[in-house]
Every structure is written in C-alpha cells, then in structure tokens.
Backbone as CSV, one residue per row, in Angstrom:
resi,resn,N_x,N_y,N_z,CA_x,CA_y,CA_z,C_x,C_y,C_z
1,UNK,80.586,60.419,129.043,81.434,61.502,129.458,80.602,62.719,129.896
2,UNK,79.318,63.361,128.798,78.569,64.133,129.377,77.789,64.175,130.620
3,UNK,77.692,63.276,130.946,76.801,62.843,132.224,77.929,62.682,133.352
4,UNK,79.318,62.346,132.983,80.166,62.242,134.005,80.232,63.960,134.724
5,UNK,80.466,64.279,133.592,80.930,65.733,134.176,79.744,66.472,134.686
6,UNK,78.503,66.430,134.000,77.227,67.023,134.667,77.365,66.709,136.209
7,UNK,76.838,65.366,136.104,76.900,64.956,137.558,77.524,65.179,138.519
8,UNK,78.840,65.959,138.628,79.658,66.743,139.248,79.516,67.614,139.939
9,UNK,78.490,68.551,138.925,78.264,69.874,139.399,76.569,70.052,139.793
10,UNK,76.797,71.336,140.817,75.156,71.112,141.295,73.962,71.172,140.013
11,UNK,72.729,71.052,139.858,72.068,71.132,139.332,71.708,72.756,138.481
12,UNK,71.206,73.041,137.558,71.094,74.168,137.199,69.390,74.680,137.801
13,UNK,69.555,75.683,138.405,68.387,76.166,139.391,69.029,76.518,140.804
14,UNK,70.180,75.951,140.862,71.072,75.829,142.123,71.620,77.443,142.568
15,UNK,71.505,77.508,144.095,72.213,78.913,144.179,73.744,78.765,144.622
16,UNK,74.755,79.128,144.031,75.604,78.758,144.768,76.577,79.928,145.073
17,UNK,77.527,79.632,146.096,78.430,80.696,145.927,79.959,80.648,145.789
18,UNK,80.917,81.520,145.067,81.886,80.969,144.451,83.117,81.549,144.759
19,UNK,84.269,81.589,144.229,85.276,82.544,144.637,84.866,83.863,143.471
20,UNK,84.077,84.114,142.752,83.460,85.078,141.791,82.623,85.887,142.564
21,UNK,81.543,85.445,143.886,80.307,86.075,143.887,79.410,84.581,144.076
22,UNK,78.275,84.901,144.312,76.922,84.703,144.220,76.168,84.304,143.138
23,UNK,75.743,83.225,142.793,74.771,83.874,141.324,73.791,82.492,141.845
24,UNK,73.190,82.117,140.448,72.317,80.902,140.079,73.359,79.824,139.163
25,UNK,73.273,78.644,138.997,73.302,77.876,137.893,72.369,78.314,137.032
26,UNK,73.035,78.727,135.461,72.010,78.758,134.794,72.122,77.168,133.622
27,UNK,73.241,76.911,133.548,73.379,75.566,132.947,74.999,75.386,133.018
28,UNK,75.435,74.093,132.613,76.842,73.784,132.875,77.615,73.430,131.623
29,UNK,78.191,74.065,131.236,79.105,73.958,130.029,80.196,72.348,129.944
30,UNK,79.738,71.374,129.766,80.695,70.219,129.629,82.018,69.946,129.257
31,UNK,82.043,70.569,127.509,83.106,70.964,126.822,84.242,71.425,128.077
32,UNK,84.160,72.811,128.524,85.049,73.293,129.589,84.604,73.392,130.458
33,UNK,84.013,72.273,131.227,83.737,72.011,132.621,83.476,73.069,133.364
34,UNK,82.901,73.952,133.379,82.901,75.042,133.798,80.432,75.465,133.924
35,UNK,80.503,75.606,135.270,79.072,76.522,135.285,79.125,77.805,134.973
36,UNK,78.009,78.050,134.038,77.478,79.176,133.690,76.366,79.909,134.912
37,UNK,77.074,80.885,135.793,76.162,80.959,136.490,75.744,82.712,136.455
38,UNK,74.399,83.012,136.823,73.959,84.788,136.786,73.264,84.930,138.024
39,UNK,74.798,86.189,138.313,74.377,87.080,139.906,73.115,87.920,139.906
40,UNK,72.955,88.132,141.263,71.647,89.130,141.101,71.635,90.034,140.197
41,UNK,72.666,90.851,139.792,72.772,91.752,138.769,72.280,91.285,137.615
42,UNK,72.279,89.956,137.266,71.907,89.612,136.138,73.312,89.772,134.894
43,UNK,74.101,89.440,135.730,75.503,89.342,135.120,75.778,88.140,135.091
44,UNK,76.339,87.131,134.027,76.733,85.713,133.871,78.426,85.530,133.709
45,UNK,78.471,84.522,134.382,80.286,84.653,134.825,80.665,83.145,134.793
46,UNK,81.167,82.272,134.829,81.842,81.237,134.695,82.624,80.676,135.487
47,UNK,82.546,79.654,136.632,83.497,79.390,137.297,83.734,77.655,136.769
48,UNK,85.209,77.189,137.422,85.201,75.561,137.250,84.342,74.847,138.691
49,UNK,84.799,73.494,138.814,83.878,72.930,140.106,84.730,73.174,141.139
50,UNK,86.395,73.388,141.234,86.959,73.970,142.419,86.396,74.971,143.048
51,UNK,85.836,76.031,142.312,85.568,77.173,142.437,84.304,77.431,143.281
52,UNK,83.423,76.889,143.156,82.226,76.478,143.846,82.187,76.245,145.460
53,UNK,82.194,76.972,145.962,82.732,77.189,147.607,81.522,76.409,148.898
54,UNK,80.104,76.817,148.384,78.678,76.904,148.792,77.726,76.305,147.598
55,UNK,77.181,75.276,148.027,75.924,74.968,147.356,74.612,75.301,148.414
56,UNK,73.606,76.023,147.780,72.231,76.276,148.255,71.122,75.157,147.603
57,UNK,70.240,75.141,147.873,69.161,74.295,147.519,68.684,75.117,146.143
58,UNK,67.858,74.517,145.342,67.578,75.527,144.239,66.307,76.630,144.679
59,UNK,66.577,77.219,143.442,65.978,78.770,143.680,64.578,78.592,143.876
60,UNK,64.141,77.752,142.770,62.170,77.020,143.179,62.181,77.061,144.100
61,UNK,63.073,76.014,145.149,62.198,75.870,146.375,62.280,76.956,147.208
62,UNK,63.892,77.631,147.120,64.153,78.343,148.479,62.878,79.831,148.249
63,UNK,62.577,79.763,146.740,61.726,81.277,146.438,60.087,80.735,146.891
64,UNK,59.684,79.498,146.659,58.384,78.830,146.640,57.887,80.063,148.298
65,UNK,56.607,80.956,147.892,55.759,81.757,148.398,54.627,81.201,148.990
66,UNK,53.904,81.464,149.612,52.276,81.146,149.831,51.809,80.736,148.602
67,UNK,50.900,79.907,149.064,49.822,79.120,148.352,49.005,79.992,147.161
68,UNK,48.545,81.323,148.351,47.879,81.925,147.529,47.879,83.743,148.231
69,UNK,47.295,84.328,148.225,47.011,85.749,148.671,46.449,85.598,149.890
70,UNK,47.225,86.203,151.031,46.191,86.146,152.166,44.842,87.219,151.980
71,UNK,43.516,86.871,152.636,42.751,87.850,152.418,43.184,89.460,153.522
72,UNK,42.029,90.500,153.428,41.997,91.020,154.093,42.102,90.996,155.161
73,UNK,43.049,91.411,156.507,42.944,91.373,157.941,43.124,89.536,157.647
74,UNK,43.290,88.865,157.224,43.763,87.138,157.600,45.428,87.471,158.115
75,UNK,45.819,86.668,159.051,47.166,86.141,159.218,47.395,85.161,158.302
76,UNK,49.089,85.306,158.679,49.630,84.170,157.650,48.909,82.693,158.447
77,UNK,48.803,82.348,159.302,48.682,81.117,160.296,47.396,80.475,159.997
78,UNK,46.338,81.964,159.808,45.213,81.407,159.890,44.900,80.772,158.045
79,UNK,45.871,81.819,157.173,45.544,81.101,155.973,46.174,79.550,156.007
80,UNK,47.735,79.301,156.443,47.990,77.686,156.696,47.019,77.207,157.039
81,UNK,45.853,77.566,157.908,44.977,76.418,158.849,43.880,76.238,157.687
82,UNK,43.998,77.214,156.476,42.389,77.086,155.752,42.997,76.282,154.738
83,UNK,44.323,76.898,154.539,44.945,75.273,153.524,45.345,74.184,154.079
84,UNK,45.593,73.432,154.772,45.676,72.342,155.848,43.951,71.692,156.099
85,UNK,43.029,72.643,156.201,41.568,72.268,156.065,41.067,72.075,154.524
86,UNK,41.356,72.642,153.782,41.547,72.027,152.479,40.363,73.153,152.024
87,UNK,40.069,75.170,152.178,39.349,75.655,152.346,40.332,77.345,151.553
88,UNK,41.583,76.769,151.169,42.219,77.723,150.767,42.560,77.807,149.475
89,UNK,41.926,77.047,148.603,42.120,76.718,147.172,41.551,77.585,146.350
C-alpha cells in the first residue's frame, strides 16, 4: 500500500507547482496522501495528488552549477573546454 501511494506522487526533491503556490517536495505523507511541500519562503503547506498542476525535474539537477570556479578573466566556454580536456579538476 505504501509504495502504491508513493509511487503516485513525484519524487521528493521535485519542484512542483500546485493550486497552493510553488514549493519543493519535501517528502509525501502516505497516511493522508497528501505532499509535504516548502515554497521559497520556506513555508510548508500540503497539497493531495489532484492538486499538483506542474511537475519540474528535481531541484539537484535543475540547481547543479559549474564544475568548479571559473578563474580570473576565463569564460564560461573556455572553462567547459578545460573540463572536456580533462584539465579542470
């Protein structure tokens, strides 16, 4: 049954958006079927899976940054080419 109802709903990391707002999955309440999710505010609110309007990809990937610090005066392009050369580690 727990896994029925998980499986339902997007993953927790997920951005989604709802008839509430905006937030994250922060985990999914089974008992009352319902995601626990927190808006940018950092406010946590509760919707069911009707409610769920928009699924986004999760927050890891869509936030995942550069590799590393570009140096001084480097472009972003030229640091891809030093990690792609295997020189940006």
């Amino acid at each position: 049954m727990y896994r029925k109802v998980k499986s339902r709903f997007p993953e927790p990391g997920t951005m989604v958006r709802t008839r509430l707002g905006e937030g994250v999955i922060e985990r999914i309440d089974v008992f009352n079927e319902e995601a626990i999710i927190r808006d940018a505010e950092r406010v946590t609110f509760r919707v069911g899976l009707k409610d769920i309007l928009e699924r986004e990809r999760k927050v890891e990937e869509a936030a995942a940054g550069p590799a590393r610090d570009l140096e001084a005066g480097e472009t972003e392009a030229e640091a891809l080419k030093k990690l792609d050369e295997g020189e940006g580690r």
